[in-house]
Every structure is written in C-alpha cells, then in structure tokens.
C-alpha positions as CSV (number, residue, x, y, z in Angstrom):
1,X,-17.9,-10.7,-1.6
2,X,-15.3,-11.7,-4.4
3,X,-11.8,-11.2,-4.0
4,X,-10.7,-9.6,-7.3
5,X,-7.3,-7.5,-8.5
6,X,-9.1,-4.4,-6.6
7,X,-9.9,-5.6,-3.7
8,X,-6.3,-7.1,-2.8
9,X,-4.9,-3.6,-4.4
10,X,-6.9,-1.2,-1.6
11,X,-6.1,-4.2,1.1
12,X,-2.6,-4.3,0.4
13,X,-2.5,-0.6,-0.1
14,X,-4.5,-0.2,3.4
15,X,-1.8,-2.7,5.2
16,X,0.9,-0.7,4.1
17,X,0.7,2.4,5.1
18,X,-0.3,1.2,8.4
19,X,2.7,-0.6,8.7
20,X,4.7,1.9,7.5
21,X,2.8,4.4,10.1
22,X,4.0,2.0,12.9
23,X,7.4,2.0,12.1
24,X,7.7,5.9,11.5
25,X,5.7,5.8,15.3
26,X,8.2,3.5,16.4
27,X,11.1,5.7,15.2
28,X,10.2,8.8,16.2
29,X,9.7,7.2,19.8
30,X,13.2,6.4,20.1
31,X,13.1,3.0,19.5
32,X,15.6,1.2,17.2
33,X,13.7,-0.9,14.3
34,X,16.4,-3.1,12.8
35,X,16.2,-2.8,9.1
36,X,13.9,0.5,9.4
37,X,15.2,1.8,5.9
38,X,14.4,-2.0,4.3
39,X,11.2,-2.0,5.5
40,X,10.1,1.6,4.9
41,X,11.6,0.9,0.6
42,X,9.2,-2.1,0.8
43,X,6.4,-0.7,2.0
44,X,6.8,1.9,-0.4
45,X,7.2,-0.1,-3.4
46,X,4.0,-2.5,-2.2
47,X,2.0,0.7,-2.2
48,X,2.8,2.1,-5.3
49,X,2.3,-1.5,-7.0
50,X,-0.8,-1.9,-5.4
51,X,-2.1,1.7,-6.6
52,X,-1.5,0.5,-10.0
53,X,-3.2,-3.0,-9.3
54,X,-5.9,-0.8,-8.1
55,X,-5.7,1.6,-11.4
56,X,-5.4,-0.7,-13.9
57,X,-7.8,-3.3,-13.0
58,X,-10.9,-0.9,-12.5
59,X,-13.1,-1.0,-15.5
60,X,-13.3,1.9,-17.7
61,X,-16.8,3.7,-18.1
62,X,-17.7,4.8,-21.7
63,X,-17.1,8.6,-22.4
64,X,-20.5,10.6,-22.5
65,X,-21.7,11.1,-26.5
C-alpha cells in the first residue's frame, strides 16, 4: 500500500477523534486532564484539516454525458 494525501487524511482523522474520545472519557470520569481545552481545540482543528486533506486530494470522476 502507498501512503498518499488520503491515506494520512482518514489516519489522522481516525487518531483524532479517538484521542479526543479519551479525553471527553477521561473528563466525564472525574479526572483532571491538564490542558483539556488545548487539547480538545487541537484535535479539532487536526480533524477538520485532515477532512479537507481527505476532500481535496480525492480525484474527481467525470460527470455522466
């Protein structure tokens, strides 16, 4: 398998969210997560800038005639 844009984009996308799924577990636990808001923006922005990685470097199919 190659490692293109796409790939890393649904990776990094993947990674994200479970990371941010840990620390939401980890709040709602009770336990303190220094830097929680930090972490939670940054996973956030990685996703979204993945998703476009993802969007934007999936080839376009011709419209039907």
């Amino acid at each position: 398998m190659e490692w293109d844009f796409t790939s890393v984009g649904l990776v990094l996308i993947g990674s994200s969210i479970t990371v941010a799924g840990i620390i939401i577990a980890a709040l709602l636990m009770g336990i303190m997560v220094n830097g929680a808001p930090f972490l939670l923006i940054t996973t956030t922005v990685i996703i979204v800038m993945s998703a476009i990685l993802v969007i934007f470097s999936t080839p376009r199919s011709q419209p039907p005639i």
